[in-house]
ChimeraX commands (.cxc) that place a marker at each C-alpha (Angstrom):
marker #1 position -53.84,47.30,-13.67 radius 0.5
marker #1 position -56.15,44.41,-14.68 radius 0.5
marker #1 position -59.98,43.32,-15.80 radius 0.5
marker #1 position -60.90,44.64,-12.41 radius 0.5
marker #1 position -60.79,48.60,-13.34 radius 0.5
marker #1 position -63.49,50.94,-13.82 radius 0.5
marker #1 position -62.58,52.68,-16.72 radius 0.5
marker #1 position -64.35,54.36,-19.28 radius 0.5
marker #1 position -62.93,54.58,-23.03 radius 0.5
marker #1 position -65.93,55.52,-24.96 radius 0.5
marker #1 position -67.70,58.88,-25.02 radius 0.5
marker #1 position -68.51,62.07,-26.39 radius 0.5
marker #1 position -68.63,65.45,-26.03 radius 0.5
marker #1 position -69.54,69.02,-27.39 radius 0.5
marker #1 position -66.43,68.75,-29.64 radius 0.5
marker #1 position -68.31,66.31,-31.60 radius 0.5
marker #1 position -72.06,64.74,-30.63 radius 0.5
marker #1 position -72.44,64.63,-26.84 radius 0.5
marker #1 position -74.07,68.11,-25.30 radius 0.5
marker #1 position -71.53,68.43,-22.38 radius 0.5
marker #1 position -68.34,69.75,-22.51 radius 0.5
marker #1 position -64.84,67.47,-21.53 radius 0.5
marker #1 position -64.97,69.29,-18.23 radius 0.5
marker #1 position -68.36,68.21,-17.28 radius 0.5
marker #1 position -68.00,64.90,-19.15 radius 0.5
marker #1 position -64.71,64.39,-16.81 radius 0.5
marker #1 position -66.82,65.30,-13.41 radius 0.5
marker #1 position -69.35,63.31,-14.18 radius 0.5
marker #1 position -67.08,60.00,-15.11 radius 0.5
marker #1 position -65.38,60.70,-11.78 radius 0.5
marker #1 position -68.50,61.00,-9.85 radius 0.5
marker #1 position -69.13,57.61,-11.12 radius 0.5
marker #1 position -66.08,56.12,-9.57 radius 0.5
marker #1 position -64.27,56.00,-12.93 radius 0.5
marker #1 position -60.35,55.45,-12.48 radius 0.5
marker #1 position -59.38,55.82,-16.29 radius 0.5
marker #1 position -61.00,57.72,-18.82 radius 0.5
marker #1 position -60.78,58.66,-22.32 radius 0.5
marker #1 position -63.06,61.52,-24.45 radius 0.5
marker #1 position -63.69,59.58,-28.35 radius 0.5
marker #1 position -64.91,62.44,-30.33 radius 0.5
marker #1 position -66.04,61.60,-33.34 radius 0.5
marker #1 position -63.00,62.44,-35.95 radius 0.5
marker #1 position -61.29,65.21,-33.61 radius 0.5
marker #1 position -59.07,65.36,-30.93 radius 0.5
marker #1 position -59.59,69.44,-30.52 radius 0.5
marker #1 position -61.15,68.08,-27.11 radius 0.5
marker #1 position -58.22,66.27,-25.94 radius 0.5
marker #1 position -56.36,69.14,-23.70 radius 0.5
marker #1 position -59.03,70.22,-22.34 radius 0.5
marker #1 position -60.20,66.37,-21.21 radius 0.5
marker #1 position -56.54,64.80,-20.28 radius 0.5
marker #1 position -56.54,68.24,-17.51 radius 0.5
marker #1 position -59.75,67.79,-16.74 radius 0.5
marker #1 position -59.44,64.26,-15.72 radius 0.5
marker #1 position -56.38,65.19,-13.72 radius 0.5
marker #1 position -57.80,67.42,-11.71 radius 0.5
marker #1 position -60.65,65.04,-11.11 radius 0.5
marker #1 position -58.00,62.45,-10.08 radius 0.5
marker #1 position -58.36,60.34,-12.87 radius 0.5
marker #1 position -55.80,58.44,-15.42 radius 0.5
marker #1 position -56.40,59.76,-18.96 radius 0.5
marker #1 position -56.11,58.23,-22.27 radius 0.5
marker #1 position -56.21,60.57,-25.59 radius 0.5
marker #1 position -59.65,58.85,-27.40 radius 0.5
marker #1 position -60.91,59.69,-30.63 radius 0.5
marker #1 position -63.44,57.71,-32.81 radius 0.5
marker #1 position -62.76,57.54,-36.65 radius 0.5
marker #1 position -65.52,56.82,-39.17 radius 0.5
marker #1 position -64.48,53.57,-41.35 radius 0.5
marker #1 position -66.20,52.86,-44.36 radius 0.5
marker #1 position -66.13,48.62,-44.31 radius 0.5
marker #1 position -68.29,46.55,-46.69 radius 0.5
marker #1 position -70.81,49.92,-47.69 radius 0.5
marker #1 position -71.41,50.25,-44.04 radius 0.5
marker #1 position -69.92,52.40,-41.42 radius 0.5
marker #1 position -67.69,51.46,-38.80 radius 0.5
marker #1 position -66.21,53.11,-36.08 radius 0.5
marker #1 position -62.99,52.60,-34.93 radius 0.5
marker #1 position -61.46,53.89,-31.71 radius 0.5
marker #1 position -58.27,55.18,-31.45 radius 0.5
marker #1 position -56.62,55.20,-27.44 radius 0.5
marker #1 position -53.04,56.64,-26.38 radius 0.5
marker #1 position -51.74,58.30,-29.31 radius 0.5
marker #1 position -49.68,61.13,-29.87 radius 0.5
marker #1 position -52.56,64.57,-30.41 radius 0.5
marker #1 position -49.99,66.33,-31.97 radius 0.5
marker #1 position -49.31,63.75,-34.67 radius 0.5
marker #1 position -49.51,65.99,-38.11 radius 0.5
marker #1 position -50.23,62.67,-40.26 radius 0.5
marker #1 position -53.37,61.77,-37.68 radius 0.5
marker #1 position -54.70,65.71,-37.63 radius 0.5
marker #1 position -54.66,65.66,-41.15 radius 0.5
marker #1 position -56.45,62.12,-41.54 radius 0.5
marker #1 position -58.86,63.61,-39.53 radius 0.5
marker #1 position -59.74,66.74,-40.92 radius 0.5
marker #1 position -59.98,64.96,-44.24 radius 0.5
marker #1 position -62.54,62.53,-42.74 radius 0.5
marker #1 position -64.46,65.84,-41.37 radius 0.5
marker #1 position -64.39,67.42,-44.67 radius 0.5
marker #1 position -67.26,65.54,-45.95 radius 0.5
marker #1 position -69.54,66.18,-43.17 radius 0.5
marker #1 position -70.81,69.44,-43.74 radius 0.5
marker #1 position -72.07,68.31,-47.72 radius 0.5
marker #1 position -73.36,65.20,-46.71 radius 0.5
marker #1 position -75.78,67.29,-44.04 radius 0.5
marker #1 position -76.80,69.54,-46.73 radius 0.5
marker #1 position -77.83,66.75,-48.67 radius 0.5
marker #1 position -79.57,65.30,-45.92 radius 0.5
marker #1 position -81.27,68.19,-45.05 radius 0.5
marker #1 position -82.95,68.62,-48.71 radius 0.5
marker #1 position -84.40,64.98,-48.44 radius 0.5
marker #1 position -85.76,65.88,-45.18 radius 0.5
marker #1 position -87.23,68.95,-47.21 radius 0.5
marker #1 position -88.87,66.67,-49.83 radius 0.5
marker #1 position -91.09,64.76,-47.28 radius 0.5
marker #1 position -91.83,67.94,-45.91 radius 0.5
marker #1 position -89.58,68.80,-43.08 radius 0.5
marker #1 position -88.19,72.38,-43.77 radius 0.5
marker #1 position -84.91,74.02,-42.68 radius 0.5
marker #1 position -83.32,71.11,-41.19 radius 0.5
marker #1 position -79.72,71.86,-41.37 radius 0.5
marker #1 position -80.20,75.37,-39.86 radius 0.5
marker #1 position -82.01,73.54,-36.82 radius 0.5
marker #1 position -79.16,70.45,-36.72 radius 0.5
marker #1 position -76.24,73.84,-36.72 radius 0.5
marker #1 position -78.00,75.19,-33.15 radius 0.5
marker #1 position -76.94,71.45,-31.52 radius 0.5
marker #1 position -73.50,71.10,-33.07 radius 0.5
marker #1 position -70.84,72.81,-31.04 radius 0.5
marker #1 position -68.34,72.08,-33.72 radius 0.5
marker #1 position -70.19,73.13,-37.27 radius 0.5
marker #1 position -68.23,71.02,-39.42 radius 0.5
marker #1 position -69.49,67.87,-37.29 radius 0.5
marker #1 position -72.99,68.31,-37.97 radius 0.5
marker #1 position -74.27,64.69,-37.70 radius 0.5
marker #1 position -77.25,62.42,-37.41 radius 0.5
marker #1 position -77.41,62.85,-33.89 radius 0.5
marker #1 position -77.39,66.97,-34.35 radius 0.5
marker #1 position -80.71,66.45,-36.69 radius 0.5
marker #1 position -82.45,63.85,-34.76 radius 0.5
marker #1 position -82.05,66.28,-31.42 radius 0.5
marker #1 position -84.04,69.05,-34.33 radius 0.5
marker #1 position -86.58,66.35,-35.23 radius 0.5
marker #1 position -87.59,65.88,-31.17 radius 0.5
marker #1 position -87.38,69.87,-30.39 radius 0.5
marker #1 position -89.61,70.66,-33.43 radius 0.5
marker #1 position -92.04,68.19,-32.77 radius 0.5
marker #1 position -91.86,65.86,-35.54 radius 0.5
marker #1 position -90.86,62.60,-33.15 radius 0.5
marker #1 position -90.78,62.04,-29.12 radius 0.5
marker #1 position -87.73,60.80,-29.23 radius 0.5
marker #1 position -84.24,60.49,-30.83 radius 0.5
marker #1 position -84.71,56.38,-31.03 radius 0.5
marker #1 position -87.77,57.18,-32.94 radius 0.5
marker #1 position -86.01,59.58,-35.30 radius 0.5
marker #1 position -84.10,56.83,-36.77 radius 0.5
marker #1 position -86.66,54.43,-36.83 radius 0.5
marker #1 position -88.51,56.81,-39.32 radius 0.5
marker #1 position -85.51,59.18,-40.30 radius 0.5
marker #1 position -82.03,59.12,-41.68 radius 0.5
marker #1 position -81.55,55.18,-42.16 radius 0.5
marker #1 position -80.97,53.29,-44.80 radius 0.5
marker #1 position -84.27,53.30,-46.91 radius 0.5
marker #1 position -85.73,56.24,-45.05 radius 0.5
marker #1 position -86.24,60.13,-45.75 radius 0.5
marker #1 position -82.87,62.05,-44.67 radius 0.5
marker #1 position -80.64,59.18,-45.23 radius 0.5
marker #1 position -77.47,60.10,-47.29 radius 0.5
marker #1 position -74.59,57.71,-47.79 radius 0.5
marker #1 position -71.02,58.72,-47.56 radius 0.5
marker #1 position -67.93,57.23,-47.83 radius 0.5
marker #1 position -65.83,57.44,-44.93 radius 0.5
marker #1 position -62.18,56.59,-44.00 radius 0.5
marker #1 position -60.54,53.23,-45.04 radius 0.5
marker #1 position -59.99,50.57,-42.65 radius 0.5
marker #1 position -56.40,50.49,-43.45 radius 0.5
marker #1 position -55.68,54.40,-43.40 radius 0.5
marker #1 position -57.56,54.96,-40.04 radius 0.5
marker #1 position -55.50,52.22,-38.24 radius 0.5
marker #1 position -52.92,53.36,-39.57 radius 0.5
marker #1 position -52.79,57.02,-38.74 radius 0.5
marker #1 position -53.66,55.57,-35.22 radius 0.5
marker #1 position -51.09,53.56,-35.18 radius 0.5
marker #1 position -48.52,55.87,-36.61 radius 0.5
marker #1 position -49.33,58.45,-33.84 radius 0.5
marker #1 position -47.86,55.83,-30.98 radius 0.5
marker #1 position -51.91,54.26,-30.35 radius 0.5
marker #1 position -53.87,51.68,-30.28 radius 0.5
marker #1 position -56.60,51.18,-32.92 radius 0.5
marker #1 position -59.86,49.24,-31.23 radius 0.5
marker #1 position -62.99,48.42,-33.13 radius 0.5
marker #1 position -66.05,49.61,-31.58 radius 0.5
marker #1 position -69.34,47.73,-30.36 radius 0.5
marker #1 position -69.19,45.30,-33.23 radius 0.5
marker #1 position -72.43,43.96,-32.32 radius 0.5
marker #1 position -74.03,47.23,-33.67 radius 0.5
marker #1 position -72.83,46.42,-37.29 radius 0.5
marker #1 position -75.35,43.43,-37.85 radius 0.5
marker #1 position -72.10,41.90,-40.09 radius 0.5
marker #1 position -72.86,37.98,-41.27 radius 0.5
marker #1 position -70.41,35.62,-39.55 radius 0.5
marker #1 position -68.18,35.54,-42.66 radius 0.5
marker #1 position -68.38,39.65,-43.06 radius 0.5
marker #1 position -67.49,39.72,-39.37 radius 0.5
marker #1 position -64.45,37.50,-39.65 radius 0.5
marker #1 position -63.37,39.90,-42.67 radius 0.5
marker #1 position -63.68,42.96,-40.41 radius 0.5
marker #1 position -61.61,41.18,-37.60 radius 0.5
marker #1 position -58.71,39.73,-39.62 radius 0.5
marker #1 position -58.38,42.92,-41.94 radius 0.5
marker #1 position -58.34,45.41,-39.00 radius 0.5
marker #1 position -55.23,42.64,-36.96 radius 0.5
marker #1 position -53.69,42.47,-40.56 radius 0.5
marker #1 position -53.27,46.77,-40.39 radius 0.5
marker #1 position -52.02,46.37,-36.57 radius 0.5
marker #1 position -55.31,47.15,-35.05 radius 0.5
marker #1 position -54.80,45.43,-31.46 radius 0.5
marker #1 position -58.01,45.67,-29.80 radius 0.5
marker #1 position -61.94,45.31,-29.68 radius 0.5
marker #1 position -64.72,46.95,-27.53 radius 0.5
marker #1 position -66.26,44.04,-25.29 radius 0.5
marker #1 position -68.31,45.62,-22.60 radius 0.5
marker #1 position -69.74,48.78,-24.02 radius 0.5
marker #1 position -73.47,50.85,-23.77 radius 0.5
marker #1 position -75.00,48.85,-27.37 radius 0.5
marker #1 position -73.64,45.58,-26.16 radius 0.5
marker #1 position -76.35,43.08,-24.41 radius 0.5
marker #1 position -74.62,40.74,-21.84 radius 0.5
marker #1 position -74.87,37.70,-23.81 radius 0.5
marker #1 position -72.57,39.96,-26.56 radius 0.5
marker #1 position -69.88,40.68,-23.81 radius 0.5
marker #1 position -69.31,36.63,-23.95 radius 0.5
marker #1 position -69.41,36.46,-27.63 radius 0.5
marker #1 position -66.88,39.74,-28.18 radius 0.5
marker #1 position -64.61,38.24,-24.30 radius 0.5
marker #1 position -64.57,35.00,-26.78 radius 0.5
marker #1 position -63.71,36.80,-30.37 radius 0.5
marker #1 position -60.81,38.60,-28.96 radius 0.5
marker #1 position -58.97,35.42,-27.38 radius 0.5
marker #1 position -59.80,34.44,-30.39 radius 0.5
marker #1 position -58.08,36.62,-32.81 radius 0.5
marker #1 position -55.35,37.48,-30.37 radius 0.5
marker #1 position -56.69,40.77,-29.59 radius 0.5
marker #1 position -57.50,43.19,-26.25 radius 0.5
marker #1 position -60.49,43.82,-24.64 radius 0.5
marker #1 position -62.09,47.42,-24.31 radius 0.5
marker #1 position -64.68,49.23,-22.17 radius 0.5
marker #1 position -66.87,52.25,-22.69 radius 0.5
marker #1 position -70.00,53.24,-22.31 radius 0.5
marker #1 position -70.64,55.35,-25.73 radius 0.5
marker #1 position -72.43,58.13,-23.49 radius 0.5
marker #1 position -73.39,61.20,-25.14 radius 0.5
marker #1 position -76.27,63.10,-23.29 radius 0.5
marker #1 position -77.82,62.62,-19.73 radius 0.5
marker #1 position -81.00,62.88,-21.36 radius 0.5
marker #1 position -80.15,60.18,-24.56 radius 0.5
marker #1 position -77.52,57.75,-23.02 radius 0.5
marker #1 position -79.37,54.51,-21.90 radius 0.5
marker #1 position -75.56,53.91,-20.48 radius 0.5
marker #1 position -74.22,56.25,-17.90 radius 0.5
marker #1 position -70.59,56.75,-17.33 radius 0.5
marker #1 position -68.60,54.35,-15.54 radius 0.5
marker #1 position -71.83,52.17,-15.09 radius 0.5
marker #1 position -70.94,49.19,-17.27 radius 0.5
marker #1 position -69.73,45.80,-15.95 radius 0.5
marker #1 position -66.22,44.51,-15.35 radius 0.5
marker #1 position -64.35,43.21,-18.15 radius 0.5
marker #1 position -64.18,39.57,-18.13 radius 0.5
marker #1 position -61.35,38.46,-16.18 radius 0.5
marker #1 position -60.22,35.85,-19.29 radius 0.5
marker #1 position -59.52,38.95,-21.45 radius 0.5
marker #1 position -56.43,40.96,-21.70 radius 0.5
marker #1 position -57.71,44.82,-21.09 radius 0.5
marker #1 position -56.28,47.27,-23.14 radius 0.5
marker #1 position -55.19,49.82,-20.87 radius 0.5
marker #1 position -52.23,46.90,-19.63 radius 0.5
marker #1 position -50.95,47.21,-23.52 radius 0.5
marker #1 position -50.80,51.34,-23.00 radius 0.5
marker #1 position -49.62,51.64,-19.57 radius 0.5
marker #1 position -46.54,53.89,-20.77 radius 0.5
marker #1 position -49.28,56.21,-23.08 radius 0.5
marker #1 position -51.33,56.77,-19.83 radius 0.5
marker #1 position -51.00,60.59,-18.37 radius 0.5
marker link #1:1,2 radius 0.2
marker link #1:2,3 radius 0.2
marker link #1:3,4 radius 0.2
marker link #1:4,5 radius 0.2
marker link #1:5,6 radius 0.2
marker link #1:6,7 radius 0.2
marker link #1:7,8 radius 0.2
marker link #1:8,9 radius 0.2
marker link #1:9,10 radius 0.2
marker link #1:10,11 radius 0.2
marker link #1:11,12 radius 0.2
marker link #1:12,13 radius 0.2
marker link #1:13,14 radius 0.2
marker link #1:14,15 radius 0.2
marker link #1:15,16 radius 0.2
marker link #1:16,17 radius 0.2
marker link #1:17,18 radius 0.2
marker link #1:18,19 radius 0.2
marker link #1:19,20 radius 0.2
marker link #1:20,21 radius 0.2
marker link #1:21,22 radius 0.2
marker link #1:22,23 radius 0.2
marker link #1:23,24 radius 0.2
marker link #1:24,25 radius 0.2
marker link #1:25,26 radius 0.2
marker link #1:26,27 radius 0.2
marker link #1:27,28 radius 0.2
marker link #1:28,29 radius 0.2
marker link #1:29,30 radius 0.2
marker link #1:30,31 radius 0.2
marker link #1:31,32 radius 0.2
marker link #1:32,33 radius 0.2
marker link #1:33,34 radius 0.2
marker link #1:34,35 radius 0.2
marker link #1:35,36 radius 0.2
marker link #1:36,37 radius 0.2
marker link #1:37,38 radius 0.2
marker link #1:38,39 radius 0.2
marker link #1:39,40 radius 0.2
marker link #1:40,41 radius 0.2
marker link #1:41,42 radius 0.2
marker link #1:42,43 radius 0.2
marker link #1:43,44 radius 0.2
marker link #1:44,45 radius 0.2
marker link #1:45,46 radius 0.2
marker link #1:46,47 radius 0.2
marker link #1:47,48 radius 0.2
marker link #1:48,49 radius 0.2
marker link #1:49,50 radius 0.2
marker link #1:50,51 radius 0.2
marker link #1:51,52 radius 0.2
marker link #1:52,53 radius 0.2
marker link #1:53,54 radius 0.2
marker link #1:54,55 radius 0.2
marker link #1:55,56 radius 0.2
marker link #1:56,57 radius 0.2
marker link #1:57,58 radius 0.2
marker link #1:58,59 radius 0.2
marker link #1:59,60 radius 0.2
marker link #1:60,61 radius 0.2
marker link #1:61,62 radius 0.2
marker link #1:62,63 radius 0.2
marker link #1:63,64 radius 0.2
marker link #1:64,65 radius 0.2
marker link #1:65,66 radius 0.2
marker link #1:66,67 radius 0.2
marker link #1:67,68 radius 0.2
marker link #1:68,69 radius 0.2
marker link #1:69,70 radius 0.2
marker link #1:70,71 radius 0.2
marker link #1:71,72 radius 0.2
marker link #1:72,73 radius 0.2
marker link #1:73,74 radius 0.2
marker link #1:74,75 radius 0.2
marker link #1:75,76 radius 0.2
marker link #1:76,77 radius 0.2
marker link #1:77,78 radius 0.2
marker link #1:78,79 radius 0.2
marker link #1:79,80 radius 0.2
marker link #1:80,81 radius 0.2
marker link #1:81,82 radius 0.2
marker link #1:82,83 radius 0.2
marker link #1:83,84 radius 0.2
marker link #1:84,85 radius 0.2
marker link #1:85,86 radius 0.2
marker link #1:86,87 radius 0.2
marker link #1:87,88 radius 0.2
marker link #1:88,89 radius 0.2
marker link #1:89,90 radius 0.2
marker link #1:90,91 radius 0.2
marker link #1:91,92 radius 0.2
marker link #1:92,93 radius 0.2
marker link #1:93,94 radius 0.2
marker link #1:94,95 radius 0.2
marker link #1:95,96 radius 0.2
marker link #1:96,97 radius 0.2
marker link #1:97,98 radius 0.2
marker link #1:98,99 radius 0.2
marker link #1:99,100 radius 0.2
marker link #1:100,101 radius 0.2
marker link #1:101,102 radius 0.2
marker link #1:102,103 radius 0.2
marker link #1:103,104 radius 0.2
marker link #1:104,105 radius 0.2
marker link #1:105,106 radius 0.2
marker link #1:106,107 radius 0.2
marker link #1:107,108 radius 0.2
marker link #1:108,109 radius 0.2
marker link #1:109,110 radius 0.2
marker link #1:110,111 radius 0.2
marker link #1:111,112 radius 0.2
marker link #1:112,113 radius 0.2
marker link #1:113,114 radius 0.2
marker link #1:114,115 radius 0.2
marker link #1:115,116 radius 0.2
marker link #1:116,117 radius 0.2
marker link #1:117,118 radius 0.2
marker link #1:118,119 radius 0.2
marker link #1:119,120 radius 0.2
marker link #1:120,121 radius 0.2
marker link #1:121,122 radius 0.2
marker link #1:122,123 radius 0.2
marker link #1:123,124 radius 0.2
marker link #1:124,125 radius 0.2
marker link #1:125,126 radius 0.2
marker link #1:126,127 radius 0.2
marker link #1:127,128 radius 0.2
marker link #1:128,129 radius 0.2
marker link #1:129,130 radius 0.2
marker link #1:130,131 radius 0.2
marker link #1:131,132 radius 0.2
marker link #1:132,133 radius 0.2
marker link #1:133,134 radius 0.2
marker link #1:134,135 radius 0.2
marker link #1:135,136 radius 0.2
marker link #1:136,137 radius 0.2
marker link #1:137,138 radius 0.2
marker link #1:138,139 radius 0.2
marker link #1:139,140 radius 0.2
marker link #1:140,141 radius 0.2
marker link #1:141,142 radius 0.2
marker link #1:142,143 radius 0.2
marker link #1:143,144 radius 0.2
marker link #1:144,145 radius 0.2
marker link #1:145,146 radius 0.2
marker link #1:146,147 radius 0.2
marker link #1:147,148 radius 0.2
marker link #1:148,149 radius 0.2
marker link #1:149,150 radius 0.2
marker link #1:150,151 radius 0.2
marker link #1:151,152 radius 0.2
marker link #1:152,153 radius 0.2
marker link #1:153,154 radius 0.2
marker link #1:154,155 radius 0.2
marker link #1:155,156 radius 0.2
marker link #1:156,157 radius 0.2
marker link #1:157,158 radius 0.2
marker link #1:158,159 radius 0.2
marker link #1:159,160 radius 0.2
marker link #1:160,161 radius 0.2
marker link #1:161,162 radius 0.2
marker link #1:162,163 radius 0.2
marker link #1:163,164 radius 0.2
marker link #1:164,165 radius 0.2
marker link #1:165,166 radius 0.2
marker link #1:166,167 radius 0.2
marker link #1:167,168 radius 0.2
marker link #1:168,169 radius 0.2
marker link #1:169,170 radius 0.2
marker link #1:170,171 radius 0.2
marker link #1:171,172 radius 0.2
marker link #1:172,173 radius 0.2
marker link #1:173,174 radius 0.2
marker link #1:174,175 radius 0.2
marker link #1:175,176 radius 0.2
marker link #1:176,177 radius 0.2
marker link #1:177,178 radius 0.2
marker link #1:178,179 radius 0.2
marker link #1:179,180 radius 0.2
marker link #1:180,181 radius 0.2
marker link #1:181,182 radius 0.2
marker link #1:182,183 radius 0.2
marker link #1:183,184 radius 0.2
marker link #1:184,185 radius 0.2
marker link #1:185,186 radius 0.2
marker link #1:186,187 radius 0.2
marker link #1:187,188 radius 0.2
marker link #1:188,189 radius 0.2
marker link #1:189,190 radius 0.2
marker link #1:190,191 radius 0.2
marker link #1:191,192 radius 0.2
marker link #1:192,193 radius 0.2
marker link #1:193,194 radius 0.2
marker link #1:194,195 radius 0.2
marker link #1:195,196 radius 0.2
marker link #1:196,197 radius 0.2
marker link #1:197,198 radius 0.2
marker link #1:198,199 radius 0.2
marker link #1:199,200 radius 0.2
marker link #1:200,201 radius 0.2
marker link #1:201,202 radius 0.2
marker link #1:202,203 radius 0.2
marker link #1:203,204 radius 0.2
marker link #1:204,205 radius 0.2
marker link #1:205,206 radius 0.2
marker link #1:206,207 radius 0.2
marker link #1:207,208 radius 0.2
marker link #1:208,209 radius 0.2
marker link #1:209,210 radius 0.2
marker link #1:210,211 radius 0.2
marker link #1:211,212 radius 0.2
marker link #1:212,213 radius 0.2
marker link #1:213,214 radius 0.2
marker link #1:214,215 radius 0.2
marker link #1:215,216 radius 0.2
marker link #1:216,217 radius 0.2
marker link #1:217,218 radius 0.2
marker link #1:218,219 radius 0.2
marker link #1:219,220 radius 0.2
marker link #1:220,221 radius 0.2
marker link #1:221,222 radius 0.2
marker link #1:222,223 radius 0.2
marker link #1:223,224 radius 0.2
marker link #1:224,225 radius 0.2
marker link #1:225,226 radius 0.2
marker link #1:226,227 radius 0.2
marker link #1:227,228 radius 0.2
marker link #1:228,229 radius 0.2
marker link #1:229,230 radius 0.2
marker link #1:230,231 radius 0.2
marker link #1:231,232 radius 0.2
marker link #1:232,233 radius 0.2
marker link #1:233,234 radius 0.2
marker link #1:234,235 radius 0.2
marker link #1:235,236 radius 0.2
marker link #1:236,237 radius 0.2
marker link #1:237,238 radius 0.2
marker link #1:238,239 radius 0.2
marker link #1:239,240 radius 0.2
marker link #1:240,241 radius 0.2
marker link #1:241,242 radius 0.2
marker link #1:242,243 radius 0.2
marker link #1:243,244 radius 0.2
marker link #1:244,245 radius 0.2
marker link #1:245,246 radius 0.2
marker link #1:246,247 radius 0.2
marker link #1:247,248 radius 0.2
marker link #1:248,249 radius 0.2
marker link #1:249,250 radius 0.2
marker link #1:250,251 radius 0.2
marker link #1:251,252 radius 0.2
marker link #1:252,253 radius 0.2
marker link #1:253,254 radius 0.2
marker link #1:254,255 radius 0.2
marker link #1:255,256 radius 0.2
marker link #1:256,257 radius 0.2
marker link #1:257,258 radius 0.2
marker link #1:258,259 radius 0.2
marker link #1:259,260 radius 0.2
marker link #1:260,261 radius 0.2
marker link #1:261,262 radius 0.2
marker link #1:262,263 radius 0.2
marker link #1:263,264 radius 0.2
marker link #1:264,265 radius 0.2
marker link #1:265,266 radius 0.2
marker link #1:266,267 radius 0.2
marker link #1:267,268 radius 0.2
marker link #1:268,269 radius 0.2
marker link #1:269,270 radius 0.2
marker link #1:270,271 radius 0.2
marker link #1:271,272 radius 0.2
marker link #1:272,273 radius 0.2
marker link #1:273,274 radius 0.2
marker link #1:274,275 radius 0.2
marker link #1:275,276 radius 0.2
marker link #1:276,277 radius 0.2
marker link #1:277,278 radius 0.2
marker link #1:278,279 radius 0.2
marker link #1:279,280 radius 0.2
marker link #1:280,281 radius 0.2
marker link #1:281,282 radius 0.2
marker link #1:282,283 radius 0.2
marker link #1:283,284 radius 0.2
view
């Protein structure tokens, strides 16, 4: 396998954010043309057997995925987690530690929401979340758009649920060192994902980079849905860089919210070293 692959290491489903399940998620990617795939729930890998079969009967490789919320300079950061072990007991319970804050934090959120006037916004978030203790941003921006109170989720968190906005609730997630490491210690690889997103200062950036290589992470997202061209050059650069391999996903969550579509996104760059030829034994 090399830079020349259509695969797809970046998306969510049901389980977590994304309104399809890993059975239609997998039909779709293969419709698309996509040869290797991975589902990246947000903190749980529930969706995992139900993906990796899926995939195979589709005719696709499969990858177990999962995205882990990092909390990294009081921002978050995700970080992607490919070819581990599900049943790792040290990784399910990192996880469902991570998870446990959810459901307060959305609470919380829901009674700012309340105080500029938007009522009952936790009960309408629970109808999107197929998994109630992963009630998230996106689960209350999809309320905001069905009620009426914006078009569309983009302008949800222009107005809602950022940083200096109504609905906005901090939380401290994972550490950078624990979530690479329960990767890590379940047989994976630990990737950090669109890094362009975080808006880091060159110096903060550098900090992210040689903190996450320092815990054994081993890879970065270079090609992914957030990422403009000119940041697939930057990111193909920053991992020859720091020694690291290049990733590809398209972050896809909804037919209806996805500006990416599965399988869509542009070749790696041939300079980089993909990581699917670093987890060609952890591929089913």
């Amino acid at each position: 396998m090399n830079s020349i692959l259509n695969a797809d290491l970046h998306c969510h489903s049901v389980v977590s954010d994304g309104t399809l399940t890993p059975e239609a998620l997998a039909e779709r990617a293969s419709a698309n043309g996509v040869e290797l795939w991975a589902l990246t729930d947000h903190d749980e890998i529930g969706g995992q057997a139900r993906a990796r079969a899926a995939a195979l009967d589709c005719g696709m490789r499969y990858l177990n995925g999962v995205e882990i919320s990092v909390t990294f300079l009081h921002q978050t950061v995700h970080i992607i987690g490919l070819g581990f072990d599900a049943d790792n007991e040290n990784l399910q319970q990192g996880l469902r530690a991570t998870r446990g804050g959810r459901s307060q934090r959305a609470k919380d959120m829901a009674k700012d929401l309340e105080r500029v006037g938007i009522k009952n916004a936790f009960e309408g978030a629970l109808q999107y979340a197929g998994n109630p203790d992963l009630v998230s941003r996106t689960h209350f921006a999809r309320h905001l758009v069905e009620t009426g109170v914006c078009k569309e989720t983009n302008e949800v968190f222009r107005k809602y649920l950022t940083e200096g906005k109504p609905g906005y609730v901090e939380h401290r997630w994972a550490s950078l060192k624990d979530a690479v490491g329960w990767i890590t210690g379940a047989g994976g690889m630990a990737v950090i994902a669109h890094p362009a997103r975080y808006r880091f200062t060159a110096n903060e950036e550098f900090a992210l980079f040689t903190e996450f290589k320092g815990h054994g992470g081993r890879g970065v997202e270079v090609v992914t849905g957030s990422h403009s061209a000119a940041e697939y050059i930057t990111y193909a650069g920053a991992v020859k860089d720091y020694g690291l391999a290049a990733s590809r996903g398209s972050d896809f969550h909804s037919p209806l919210e996805s500006h990416t579509e599965l399988g869509t996104l542009p070749y790696l760059p041939g300079a980089v070293t993909p990581v699917w030829e670093l987890l060609a034994e952890r591929i089913h």
